[in-house]
N, C-alpha and C positions, 0 to 999 in steps of 0.2 A: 440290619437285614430287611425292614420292613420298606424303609426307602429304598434300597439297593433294588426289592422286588417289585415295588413302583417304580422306578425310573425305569425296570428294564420293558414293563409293561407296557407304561406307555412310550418306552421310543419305540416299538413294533407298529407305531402307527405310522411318522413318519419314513419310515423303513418299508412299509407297506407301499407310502406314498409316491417313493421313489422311483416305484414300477410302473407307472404310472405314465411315462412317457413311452418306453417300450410298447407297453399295451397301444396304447392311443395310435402311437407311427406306424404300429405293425399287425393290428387287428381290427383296427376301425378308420371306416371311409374321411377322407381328409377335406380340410372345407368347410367344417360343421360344429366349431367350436362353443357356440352359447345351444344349442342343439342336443349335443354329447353332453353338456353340464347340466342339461335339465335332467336327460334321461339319467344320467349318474345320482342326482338327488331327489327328485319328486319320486320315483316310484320307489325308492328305497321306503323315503321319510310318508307315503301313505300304506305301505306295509307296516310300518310300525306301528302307525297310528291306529289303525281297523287292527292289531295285533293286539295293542297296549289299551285301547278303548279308554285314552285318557286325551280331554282338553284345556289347552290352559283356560286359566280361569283370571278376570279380573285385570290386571296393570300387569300378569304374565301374557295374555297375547302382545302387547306393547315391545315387552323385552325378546320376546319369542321373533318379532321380526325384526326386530334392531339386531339381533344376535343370528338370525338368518339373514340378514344383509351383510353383516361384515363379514362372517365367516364363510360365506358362500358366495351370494349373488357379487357382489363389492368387490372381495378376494380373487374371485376367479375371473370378472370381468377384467380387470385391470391386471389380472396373469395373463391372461389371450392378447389380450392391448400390445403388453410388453415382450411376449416369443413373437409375436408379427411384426413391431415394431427394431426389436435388439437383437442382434446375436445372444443367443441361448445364454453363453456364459456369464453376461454383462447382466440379462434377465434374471438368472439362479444367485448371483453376486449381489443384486439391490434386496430381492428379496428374503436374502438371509441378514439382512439389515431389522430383522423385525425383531430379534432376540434383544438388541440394544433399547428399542425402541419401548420394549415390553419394562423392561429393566427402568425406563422415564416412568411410565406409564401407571406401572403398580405401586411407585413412590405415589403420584398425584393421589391416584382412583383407591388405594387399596391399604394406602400409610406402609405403604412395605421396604423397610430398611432399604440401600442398594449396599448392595455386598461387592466389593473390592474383587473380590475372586467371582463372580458374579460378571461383571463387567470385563475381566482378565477374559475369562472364556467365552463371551459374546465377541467381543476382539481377535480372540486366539482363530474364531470359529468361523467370522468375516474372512480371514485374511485366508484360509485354507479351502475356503468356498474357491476364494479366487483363483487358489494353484487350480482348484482343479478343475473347474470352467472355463476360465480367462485364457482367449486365443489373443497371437501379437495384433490381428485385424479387428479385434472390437473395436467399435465404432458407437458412439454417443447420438441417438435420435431426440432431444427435447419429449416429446409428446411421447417414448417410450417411457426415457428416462421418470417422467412424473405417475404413467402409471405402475411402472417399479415401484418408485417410492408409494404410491398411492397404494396399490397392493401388500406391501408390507407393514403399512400405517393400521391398514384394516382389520389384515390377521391379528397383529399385536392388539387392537382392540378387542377382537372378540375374544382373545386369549385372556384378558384381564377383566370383561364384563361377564365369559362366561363364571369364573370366578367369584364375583361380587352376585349374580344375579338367580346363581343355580339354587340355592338354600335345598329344601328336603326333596326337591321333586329326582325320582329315577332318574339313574341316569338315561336308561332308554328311550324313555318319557321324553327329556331333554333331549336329547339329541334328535327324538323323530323331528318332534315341534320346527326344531332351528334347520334339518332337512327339508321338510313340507315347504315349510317360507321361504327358503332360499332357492329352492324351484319352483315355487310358483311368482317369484320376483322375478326370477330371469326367463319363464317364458315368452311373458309380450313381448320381450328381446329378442328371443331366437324364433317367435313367428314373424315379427316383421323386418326382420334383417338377413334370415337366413332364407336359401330357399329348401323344399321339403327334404327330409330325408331318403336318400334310395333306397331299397327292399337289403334289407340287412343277412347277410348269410349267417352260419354258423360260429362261424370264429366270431364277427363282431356281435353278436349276441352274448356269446361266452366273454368276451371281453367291458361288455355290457355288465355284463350280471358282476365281474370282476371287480372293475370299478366302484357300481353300485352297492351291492351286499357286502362285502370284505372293504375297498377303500372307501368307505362314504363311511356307511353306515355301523360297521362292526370295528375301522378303525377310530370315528370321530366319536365312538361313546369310550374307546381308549383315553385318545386325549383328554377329552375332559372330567373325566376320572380321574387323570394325572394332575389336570389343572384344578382339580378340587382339594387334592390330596398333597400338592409337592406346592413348593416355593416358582411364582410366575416366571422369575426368569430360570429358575432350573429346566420348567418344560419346555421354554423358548430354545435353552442352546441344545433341546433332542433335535430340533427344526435341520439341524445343518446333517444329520443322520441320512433326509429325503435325497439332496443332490450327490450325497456320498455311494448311496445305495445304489441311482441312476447309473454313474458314472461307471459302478463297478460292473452291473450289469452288463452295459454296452460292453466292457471288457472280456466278458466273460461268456457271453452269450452272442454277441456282433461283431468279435473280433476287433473290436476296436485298440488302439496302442493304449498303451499307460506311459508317458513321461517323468525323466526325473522330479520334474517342477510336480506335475499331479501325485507322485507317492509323498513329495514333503506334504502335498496338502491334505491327504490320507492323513497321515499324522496329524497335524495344527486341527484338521476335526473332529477328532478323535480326545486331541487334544483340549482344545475347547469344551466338546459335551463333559470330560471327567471336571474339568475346573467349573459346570455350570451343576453339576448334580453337587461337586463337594460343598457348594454353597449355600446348600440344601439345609435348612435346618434338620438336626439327626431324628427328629419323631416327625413320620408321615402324621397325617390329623388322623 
């Protein structure tokens, strides 16, 4: 039971995350992608901060920005890369690639077994991304394609450093930290690349504060709660949760069709996250 009520907690994040295109398409001015990802995490992560009145201390600032780079600045840089660059589906398809990846990763970084059913459901989870993204026109761009993979290399790392590096600090704590840094890394970005933002109405405020308080900040101290508490790659195959969520959305809310091909891959990610929790070892820590 205690796993069952971790995994389900923290897949509510990437579940959360899911919405996350909706919002963005349909509540906020278009154009303005390293822009939107500051506002999403800098003011979350110095609410928390002036909130929690804690700083790292010592060879924690260190890992506070290494862990604010990949999880954020790195992560999302090379996600905007690859939706400007690929068809959506081919982008959501590389970047559920990081489940596999994570699954390397926590062998190297963390000595952590790879589990057979582990790998079954990183597999099962790849392949059902694809029903449900993958159009017959995808089309391969080079400089998308690497910052796909580069995007999914990143997450999987912060997924297995947040891991190794979290030790006693809150989780709050942690999380503001690696929000602070990962917006304040990507601002010099979005000031000298982008141009300013226009006078924001209502709904994109509200989609604003959506983003930032609930998917930034109240779902990424889920995750890594999960990721302190569950087996790396069990949190890795919740990942495939985010584009399943998306997809059902747009179905459900934009009228969008559902094909045969996308309900097999409802299943195979469905499928996937049960073989990546059963590989769980049975006591959360």
């Amino acid at each position: 039971m205690p796993r069952l009520f971790d995994l389900t907690l923290t897949g509510l994040a990437p579940m959360v995350w899911g919405t996350t295109y909706i919002v963005t398409t349909e509540m906020l001015p278009a154009g303005y992608p390293l822009t939107l990802a500051v506002l999403r995490a800098l003011p979350a992560g110095l609410l928390l901060l002036v909130a929690l009145r804690r700083l790292p201390v010592g060879r924690q600032w260190g890992e506070a920005a290494v862990l604010g780079a990949v999880n954020f600045a790195i992560f999302w840089a090379c996600l905007f890369v690859a939706a400007y660059r690929l068809p959506g589906g081919v982008a959501a398809t590389m970047g559920s690639l990081q489940a596999l990846i994570v699954i390397g990763l926590a062998r190297v970084v963390l000595d952590q077994p790879v589990r057979r059913l582990a790998v079954i459901g990183g597999i099962t989870g790849v392949l059902g991304v694809a029903c449900l993204v993958l159009g017959p026109a995808a089309g391969l761009d080079p400089l998308g394609v690497a910052a796909g993979l580069g995007g999914a290399v990143s997450m999987a790392t912060g997924t297995v450093l947040s891991r190794k590096w979290r030790r006693d600090t809150p989780l709050l704590t942690f999380t503001a930290w690696q929000l602070a840094a990962g917006g304040m890394l990507l601002l010099p970005f979005a000031w000298f690349l982008e141009p300013p933002l226009p006078p924001l109405d209502r709904e994109a405020i509200a989609g604003l504060l959506w983003l930032g308080l609930i998917g930034a900040a109240l779902t990424y101290g889920l995750w890594f709660r999960g990721v302190q508490r569950l087996d790396p790659a069990a949190v890795s195959t919740l990942g495939f949760l985010s584009p399943l969520t998306a997809v059902l959305i747009g179905w459900l809310l934009l009228g969008q069709s559902l094909s045969l091909v996308q309900m097999a891959g409802v299943a195979l990610v469905l499928g996937g996250v049960w073989a990546g929790g059963r590989s769980a070892p049975l006591r959360a820590r």
